[in-house]
Every structure is written in structure tokens, then in C-alpha cells.
PDBQT receptor file of N, H, CA, C and O in Angstrom, charges set to zero:
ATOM      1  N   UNK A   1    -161.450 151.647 -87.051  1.00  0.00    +0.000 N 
ATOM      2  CA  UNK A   1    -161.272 150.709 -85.958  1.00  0.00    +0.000 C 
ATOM      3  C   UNK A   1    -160.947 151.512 -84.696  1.00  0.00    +0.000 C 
ATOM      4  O   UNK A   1    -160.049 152.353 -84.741  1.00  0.00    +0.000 OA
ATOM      5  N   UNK A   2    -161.676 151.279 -83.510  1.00  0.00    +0.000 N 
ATOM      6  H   UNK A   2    -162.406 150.596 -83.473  1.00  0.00    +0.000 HD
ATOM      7  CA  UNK A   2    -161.601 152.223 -82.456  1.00  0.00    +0.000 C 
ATOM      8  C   UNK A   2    -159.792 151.205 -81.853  1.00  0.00    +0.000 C 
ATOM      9  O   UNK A   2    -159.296 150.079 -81.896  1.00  0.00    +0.000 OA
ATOM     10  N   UNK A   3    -159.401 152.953 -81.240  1.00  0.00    +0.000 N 
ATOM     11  H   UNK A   3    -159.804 153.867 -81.206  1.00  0.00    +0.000 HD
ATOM     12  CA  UNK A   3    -158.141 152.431 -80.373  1.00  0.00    +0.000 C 
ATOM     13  C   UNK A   3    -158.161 151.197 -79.419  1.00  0.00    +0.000 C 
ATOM     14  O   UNK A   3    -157.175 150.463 -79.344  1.00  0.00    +0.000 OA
ATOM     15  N   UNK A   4    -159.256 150.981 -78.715  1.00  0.00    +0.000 N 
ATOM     16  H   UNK A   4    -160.056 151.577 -78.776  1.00  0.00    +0.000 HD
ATOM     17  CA  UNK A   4    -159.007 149.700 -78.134  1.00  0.00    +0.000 C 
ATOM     18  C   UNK A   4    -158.614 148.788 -78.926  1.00  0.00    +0.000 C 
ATOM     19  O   UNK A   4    -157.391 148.729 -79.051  1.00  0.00    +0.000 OA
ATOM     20  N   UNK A   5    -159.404 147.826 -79.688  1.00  0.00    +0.000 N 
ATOM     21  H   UNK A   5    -160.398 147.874 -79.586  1.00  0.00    +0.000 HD
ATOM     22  CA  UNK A   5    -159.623 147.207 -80.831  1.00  0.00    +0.000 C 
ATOM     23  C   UNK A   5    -158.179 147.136 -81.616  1.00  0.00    +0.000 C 
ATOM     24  O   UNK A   5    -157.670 146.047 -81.879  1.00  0.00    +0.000 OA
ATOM     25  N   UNK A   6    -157.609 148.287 -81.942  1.00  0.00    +0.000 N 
ATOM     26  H   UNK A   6    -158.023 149.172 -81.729  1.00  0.00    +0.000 HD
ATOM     27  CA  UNK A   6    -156.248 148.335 -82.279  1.00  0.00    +0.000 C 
ATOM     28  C   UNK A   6    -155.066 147.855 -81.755  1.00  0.00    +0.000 C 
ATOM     29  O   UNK A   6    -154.287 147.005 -82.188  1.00  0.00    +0.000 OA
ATOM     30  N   UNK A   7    -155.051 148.687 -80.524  1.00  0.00    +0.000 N 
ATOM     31  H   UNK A   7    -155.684 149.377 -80.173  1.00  0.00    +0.000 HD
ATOM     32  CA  UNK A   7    -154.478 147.657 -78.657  1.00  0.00    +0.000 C 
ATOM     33  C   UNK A   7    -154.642 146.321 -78.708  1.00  0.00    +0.000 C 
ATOM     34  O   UNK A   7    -153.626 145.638 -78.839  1.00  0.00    +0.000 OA
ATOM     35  N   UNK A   8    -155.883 145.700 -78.620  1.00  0.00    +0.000 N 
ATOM     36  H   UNK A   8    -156.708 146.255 -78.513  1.00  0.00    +0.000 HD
ATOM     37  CA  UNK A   8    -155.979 144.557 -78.512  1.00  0.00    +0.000 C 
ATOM     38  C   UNK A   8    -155.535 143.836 -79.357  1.00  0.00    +0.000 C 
ATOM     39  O   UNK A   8    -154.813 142.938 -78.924  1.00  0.00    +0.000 OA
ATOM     40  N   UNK A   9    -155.685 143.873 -80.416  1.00  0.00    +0.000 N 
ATOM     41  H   UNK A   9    -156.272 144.602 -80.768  1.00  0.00    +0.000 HD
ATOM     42  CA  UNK A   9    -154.942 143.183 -82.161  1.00  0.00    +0.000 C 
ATOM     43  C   UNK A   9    -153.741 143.591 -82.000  1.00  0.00    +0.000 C 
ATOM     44  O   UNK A   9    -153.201 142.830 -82.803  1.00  0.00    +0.000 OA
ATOM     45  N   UNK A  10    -152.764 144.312 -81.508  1.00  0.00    +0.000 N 
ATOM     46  H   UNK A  10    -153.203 144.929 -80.856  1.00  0.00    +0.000 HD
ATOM     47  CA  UNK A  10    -151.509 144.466 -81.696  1.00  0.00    +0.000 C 
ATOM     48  C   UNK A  10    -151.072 143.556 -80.297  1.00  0.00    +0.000 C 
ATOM     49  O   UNK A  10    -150.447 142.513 -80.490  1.00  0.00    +0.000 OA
ATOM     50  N   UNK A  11    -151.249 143.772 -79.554  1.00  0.00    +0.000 N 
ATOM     51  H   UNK A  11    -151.756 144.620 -79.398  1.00  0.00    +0.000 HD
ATOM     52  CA  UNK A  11    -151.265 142.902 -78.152  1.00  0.00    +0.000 C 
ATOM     53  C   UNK A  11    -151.265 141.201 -78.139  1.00  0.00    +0.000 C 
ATOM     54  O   UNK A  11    -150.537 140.405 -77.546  1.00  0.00    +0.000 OA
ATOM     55  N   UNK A  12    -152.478 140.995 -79.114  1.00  0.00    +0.000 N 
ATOM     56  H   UNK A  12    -153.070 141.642 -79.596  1.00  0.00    +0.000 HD
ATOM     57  CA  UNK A  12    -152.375 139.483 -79.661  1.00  0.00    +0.000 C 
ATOM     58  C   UNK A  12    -151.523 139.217 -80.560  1.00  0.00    +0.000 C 
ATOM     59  O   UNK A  12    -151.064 138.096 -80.340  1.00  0.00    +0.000 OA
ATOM     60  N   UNK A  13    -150.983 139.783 -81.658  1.00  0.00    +0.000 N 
ATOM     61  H   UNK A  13    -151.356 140.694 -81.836  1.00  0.00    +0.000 HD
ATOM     62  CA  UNK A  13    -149.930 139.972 -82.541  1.00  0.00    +0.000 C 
ATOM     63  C   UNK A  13    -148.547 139.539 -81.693  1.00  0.00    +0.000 C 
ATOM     64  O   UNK A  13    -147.790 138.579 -81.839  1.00  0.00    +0.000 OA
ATOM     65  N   UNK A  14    -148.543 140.439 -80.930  1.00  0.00    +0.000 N 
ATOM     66  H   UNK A  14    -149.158 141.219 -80.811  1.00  0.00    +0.000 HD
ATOM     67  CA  UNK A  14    -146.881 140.401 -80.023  1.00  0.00    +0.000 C 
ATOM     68  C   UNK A  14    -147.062 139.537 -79.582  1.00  0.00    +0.000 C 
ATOM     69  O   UNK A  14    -146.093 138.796 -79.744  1.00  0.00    +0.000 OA
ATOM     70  N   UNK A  15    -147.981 138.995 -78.918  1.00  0.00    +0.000 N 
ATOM     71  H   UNK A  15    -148.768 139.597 -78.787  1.00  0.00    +0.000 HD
ATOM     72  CA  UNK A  15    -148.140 137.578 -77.964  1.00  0.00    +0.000 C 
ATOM     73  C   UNK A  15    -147.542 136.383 -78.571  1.00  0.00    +0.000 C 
ATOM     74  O   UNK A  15    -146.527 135.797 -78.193  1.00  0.00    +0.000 OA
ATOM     75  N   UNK A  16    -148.491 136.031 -79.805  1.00  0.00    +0.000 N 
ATOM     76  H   UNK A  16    -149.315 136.508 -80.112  1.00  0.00    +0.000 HD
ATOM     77  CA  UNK A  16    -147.842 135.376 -80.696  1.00  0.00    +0.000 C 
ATOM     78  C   UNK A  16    -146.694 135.328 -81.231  1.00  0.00    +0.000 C 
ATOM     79  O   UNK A  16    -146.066 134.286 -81.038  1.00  0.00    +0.000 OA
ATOM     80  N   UNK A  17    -146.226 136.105 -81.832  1.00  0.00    +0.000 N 
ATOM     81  H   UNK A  17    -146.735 136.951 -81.989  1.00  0.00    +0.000 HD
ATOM     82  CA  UNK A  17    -145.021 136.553 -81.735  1.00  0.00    +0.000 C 
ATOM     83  C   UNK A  17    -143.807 136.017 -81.454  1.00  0.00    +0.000 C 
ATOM     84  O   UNK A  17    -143.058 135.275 -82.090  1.00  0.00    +0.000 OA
ATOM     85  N   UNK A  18    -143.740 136.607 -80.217  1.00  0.00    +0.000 N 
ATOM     86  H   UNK A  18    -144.349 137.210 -79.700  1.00  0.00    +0.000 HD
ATOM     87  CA  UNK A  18    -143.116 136.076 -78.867  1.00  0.00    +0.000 C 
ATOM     88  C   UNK A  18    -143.021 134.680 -78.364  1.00  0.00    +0.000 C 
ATOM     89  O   UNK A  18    -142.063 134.105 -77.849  1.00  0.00    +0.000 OA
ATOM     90  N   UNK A  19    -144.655 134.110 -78.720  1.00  0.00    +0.000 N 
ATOM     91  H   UNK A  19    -145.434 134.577 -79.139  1.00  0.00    +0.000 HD
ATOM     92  CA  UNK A  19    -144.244 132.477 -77.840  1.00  0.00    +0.000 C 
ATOM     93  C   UNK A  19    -143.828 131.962 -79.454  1.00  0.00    +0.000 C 
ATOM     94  O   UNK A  19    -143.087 131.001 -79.244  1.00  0.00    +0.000 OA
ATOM     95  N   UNK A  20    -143.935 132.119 -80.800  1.00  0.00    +0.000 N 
ATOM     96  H   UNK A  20    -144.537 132.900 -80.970  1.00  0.00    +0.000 HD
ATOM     97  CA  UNK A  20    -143.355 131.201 -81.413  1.00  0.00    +0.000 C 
ATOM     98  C   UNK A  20    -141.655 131.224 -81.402  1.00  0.00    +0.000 C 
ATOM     99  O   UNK A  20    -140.897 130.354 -81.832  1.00  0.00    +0.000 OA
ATOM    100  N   UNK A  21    -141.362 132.356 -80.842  1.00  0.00    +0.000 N 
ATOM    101  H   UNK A  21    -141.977 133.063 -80.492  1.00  0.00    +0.000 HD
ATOM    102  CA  UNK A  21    -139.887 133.063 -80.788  1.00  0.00    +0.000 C 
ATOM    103  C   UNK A  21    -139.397 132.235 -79.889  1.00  0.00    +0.000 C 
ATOM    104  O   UNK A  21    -138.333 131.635 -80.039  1.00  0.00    +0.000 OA
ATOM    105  N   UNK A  22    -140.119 132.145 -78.915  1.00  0.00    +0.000 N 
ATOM    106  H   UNK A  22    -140.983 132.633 -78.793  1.00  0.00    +0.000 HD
ATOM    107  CA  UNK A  22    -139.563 131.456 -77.282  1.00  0.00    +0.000 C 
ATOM    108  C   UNK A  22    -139.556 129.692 -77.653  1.00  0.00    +0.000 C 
ATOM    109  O   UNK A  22    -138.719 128.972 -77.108  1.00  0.00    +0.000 OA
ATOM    110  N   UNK A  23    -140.523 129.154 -78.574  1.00  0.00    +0.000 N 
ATOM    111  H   UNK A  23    -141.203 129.739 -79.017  1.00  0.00    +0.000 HD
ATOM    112  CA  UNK A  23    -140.356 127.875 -78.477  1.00  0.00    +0.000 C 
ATOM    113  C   UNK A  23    -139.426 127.703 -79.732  1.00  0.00    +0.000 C 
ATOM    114  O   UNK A  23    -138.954 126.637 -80.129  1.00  0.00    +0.000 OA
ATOM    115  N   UNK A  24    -139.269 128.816 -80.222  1.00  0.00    +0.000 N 
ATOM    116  H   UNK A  24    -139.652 129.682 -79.900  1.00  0.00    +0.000 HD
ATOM    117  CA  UNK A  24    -138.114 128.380 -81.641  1.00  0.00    +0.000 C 
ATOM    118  C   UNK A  24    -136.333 128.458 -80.664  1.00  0.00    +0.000 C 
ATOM    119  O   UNK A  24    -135.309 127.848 -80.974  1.00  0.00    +0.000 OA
ATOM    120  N   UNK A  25    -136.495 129.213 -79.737  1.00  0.00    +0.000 N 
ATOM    121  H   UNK A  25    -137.327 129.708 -79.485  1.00  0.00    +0.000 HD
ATOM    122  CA  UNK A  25    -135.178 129.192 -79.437  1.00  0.00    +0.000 C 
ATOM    123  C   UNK A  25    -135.374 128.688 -77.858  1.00  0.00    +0.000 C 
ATOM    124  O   UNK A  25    -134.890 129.451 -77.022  1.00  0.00    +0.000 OA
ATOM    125  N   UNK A  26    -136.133 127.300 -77.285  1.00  0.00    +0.000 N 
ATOM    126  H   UNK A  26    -136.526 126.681 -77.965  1.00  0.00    +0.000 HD
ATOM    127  CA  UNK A  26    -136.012 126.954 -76.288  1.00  0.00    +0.000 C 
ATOM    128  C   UNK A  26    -136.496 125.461 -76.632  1.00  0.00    +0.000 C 
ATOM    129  O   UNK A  26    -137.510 125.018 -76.092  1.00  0.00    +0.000 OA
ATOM    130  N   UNK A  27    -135.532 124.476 -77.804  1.00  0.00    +0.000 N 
ATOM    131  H   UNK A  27    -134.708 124.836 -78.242  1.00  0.00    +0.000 HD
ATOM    132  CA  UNK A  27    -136.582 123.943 -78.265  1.00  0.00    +0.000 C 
ATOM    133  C   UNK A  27    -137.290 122.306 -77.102  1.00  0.00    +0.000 C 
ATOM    134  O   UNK A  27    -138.076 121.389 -77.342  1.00  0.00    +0.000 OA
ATOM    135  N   UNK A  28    -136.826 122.529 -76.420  1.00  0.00    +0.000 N 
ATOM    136  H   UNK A  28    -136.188 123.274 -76.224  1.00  0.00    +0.000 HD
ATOM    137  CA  UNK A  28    -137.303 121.143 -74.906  1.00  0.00    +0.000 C 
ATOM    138  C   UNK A  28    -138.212 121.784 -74.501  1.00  0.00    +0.000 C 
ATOM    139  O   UNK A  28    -139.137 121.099 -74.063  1.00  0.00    +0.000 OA
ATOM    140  N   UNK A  29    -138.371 123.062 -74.452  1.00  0.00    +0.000 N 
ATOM    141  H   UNK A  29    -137.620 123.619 -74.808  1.00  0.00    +0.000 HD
ATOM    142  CA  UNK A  29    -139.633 123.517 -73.922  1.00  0.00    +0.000 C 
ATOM    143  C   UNK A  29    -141.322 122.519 -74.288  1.00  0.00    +0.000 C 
ATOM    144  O   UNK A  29    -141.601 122.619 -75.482  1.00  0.00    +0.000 OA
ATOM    145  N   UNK A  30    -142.071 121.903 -73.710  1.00  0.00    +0.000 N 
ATOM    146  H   UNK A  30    -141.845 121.822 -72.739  1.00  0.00    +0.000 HD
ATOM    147  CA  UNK A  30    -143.228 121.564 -74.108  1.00  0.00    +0.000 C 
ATOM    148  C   UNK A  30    -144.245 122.060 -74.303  1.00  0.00    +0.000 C 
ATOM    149  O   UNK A  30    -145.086 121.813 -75.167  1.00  0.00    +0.000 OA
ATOM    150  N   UNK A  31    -144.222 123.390 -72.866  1.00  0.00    +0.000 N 
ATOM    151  H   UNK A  31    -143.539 123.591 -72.164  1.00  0.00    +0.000 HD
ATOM    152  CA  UNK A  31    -145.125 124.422 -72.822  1.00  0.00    +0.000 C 
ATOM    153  C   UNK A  31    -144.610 125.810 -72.648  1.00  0.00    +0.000 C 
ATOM    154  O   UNK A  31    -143.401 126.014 -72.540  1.00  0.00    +0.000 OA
ATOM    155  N   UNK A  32    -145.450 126.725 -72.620  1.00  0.00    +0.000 N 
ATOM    156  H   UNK A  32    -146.433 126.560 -72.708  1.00  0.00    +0.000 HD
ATOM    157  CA  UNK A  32    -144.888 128.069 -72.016  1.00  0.00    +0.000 C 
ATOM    158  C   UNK A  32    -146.128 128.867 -71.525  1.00  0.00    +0.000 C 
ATOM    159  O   UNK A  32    -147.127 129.210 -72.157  1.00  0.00    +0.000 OA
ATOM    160  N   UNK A  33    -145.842 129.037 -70.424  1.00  0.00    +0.000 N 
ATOM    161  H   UNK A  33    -145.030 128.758 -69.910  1.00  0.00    +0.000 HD
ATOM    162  CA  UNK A  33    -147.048 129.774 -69.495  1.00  0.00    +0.000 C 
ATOM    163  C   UNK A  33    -146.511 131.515 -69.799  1.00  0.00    +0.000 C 
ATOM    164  O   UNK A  33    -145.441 132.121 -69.744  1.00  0.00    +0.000 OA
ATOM    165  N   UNK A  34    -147.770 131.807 -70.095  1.00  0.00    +0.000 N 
ATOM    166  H   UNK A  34    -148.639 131.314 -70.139  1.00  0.00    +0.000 HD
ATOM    167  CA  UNK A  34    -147.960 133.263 -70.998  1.00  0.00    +0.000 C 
ATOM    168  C   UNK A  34    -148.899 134.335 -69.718  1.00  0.00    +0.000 C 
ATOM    169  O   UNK A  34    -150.085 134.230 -69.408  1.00  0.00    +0.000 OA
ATOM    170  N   UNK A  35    -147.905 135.285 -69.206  1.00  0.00    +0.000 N 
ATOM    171  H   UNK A  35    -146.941 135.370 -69.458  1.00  0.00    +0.000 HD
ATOM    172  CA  UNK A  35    -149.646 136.242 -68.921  1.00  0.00    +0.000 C 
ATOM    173  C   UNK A  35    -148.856 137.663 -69.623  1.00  0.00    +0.000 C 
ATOM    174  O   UNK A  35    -147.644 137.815 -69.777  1.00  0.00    +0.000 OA
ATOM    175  N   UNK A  36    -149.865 138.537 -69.950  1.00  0.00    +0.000 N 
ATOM    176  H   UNK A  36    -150.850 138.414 -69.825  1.00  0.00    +0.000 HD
ATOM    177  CA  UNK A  36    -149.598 139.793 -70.465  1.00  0.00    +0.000 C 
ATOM    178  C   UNK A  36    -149.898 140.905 -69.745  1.00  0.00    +0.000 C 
ATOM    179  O   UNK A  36    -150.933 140.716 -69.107  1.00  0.00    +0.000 OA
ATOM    180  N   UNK A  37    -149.364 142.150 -69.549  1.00  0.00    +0.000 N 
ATOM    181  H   UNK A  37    -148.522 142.304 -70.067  1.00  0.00    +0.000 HD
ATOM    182  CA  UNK A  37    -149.593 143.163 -68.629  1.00  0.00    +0.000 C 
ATOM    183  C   UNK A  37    -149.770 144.174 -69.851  1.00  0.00    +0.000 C 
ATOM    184  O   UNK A  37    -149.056 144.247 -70.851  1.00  0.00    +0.000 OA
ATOM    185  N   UNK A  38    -150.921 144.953 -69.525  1.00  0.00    +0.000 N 
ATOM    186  H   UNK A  38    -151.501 144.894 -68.713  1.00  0.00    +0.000 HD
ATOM    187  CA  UNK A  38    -151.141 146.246 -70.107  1.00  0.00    +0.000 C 
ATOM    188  C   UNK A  38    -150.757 147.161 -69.312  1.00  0.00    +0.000 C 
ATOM    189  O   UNK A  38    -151.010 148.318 -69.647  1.00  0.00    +0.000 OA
ATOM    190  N   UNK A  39    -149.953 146.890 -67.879  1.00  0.00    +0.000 N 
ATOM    191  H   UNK A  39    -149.748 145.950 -67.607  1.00  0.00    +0.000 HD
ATOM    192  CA  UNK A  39    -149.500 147.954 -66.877  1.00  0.00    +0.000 C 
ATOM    193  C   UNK A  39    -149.228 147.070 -65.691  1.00  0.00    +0.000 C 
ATOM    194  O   UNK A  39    -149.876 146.058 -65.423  1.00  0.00    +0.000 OA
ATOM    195  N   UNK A  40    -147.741 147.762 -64.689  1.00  0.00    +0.000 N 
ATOM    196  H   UNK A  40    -147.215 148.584 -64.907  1.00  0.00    +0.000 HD
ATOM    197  CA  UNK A  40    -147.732 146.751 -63.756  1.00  0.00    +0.000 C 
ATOM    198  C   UNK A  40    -148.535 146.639 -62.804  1.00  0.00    +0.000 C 
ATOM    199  O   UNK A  40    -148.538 145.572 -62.190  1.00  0.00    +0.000 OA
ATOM    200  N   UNK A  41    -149.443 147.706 -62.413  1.00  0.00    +0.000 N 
ATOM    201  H   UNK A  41    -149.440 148.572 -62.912  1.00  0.00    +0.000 HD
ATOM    202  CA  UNK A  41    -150.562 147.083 -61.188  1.00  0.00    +0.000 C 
ATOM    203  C   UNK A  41    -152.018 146.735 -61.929  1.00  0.00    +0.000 C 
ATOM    204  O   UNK A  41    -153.026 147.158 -61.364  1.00  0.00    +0.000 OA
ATOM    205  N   UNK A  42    -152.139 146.137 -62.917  1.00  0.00    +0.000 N 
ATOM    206  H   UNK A  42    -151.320 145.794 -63.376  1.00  0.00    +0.000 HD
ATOM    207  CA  UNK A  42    -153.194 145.768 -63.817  1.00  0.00    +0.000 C 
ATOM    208  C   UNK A  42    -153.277 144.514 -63.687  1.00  0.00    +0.000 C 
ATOM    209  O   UNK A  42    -152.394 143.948 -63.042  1.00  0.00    +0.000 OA
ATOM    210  N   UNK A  43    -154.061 143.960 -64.105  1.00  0.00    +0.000 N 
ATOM    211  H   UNK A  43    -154.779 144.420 -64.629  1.00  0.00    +0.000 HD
ATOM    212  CA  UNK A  43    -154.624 142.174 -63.927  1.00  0.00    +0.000 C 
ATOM    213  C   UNK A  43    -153.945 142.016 -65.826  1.00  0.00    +0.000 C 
ATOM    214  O   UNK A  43    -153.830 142.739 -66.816  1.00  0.00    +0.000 OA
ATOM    215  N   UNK A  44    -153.669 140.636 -65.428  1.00  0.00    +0.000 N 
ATOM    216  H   UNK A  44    -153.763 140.049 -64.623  1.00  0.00    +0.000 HD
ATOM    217  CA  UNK A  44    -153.397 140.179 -67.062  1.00  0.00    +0.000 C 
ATOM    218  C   UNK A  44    -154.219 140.502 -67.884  1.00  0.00    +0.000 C 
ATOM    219  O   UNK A  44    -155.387 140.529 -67.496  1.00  0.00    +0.000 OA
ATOM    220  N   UNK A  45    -153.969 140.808 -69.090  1.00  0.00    +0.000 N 
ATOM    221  H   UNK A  45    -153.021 140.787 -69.406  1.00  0.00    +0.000 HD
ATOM    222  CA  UNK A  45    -155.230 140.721 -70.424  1.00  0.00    +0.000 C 
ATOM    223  C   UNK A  45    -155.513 139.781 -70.811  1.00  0.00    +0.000 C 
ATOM    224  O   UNK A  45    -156.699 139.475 -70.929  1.00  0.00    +0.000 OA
ATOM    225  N   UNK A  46    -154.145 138.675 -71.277  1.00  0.00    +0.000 N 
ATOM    226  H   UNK A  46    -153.181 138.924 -71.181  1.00  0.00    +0.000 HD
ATOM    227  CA  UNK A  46    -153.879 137.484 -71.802  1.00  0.00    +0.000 C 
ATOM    228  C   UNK A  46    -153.373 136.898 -70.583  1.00  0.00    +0.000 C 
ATOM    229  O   UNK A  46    -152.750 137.560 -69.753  1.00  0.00    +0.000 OA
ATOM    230  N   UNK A  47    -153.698 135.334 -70.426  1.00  0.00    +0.000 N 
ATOM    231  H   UNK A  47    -154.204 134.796 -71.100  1.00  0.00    +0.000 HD
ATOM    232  CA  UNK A  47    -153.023 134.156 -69.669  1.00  0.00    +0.000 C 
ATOM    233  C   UNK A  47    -153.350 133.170 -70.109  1.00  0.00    +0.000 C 
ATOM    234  O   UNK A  47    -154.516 132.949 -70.434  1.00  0.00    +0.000 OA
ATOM    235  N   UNK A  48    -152.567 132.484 -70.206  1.00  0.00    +0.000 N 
ATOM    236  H   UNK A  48    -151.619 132.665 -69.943  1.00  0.00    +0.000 HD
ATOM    237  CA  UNK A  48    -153.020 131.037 -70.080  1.00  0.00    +0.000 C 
ATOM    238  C   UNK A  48    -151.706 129.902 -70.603  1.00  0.00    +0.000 C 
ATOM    239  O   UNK A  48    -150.753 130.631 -70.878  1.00  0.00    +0.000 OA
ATOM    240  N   UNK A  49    -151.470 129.019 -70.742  1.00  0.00    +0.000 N 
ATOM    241  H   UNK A  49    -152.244 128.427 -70.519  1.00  0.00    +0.000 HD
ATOM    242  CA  UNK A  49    -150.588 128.018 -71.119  1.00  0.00    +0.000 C 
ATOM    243  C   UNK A  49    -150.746 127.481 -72.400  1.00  0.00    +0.000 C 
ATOM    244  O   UNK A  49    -151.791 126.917 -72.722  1.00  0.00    +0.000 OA
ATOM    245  N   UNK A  50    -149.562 127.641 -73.343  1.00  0.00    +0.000 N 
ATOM    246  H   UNK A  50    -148.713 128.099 -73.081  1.00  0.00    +0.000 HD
ATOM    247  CA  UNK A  50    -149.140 127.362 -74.630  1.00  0.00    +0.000 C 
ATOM    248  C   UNK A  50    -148.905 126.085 -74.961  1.00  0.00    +0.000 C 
ATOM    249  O   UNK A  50    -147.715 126.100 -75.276  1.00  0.00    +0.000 OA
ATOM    250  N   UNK A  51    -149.265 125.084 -75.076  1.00  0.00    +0.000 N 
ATOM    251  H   UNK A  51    -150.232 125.071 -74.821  1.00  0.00    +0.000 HD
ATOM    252  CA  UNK A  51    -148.421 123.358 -75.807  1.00  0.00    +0.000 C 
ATOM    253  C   UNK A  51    -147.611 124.165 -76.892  1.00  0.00    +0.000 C 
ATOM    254  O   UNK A  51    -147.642 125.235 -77.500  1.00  0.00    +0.000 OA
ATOM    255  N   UNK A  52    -146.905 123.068 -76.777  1.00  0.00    +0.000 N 
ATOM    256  H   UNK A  52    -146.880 122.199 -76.283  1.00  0.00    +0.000 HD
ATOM    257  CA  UNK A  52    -146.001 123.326 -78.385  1.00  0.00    +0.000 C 
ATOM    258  C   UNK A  52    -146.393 122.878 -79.525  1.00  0.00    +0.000 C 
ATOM    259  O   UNK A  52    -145.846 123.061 -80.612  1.00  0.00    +0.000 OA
ATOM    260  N   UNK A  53    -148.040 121.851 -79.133  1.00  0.00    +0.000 N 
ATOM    261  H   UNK A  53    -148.485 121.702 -78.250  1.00  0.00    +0.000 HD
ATOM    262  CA  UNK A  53    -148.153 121.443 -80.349  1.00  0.00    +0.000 C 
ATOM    263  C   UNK A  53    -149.355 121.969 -81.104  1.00  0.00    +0.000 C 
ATOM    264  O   UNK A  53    -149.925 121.367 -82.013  1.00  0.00    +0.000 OA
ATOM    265  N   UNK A  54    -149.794 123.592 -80.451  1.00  0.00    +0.000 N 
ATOM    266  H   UNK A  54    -149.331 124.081 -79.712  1.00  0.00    +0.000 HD
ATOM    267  CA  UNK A  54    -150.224 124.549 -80.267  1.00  0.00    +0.000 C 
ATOM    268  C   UNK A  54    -149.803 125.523 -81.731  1.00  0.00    +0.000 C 
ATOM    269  O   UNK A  54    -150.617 126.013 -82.514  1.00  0.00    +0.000 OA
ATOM    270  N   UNK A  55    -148.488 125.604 -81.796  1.00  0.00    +0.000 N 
ATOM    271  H   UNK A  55    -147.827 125.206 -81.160  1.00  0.00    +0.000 HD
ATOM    272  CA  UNK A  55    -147.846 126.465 -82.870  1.00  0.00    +0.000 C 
ATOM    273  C   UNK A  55    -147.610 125.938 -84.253  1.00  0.00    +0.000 C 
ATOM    274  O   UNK A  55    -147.088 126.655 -85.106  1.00  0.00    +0.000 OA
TER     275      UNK A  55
């Protein structure tokens, strides 16, 4: 599996991750607006908005 490919699957991994983490311990939350940085002067990889009824 080339390194990108690896990056990217671990990247979606954490993403996930993370928003089931955030709506397990925020539970009024309805949504959660997500963007991801592969670096701070970089454009998002990931964006977009989570429902909760999503997870």
C-alpha cells in the first residue's frame, strides 16, 4: 500500500474517531462541523458536517 493511501486511511480512521468521541461526550450536540488539516497553510482534506444520526 503506497504511503499516501496509508495517510489517507489513518486520517479517516482519526476523523472518525474523534467525532464519535466528541458526540459521546457532548451529548446535545446534533451536529459537528469537521475540517481536517494535513498542515496549517494547506486547504482541508476532510470537511464537511456530521448529524448525529450519522454515527
Amino acid at each position: 500500500m503506497s504511503m499516501q493511501k496509508l495517510h489517507t486511511t489513518q486520517c479517516l480512521e482519526d476523523a472518525q474517531a474523534a467525532i464519535y468521541q466528541l458526540f459521546d461526550e457532548i451529548p446535545e450536540a446534533e451536529a459537528i462541523e469537521v475540517r481536517v488539516f494535513s498542515g496549517e497553510t494547506q486547504p482541508p482534506v476532510l470537511a464537511g458536517i456530521v448529524p448525529r444520526a450519522e454515527t
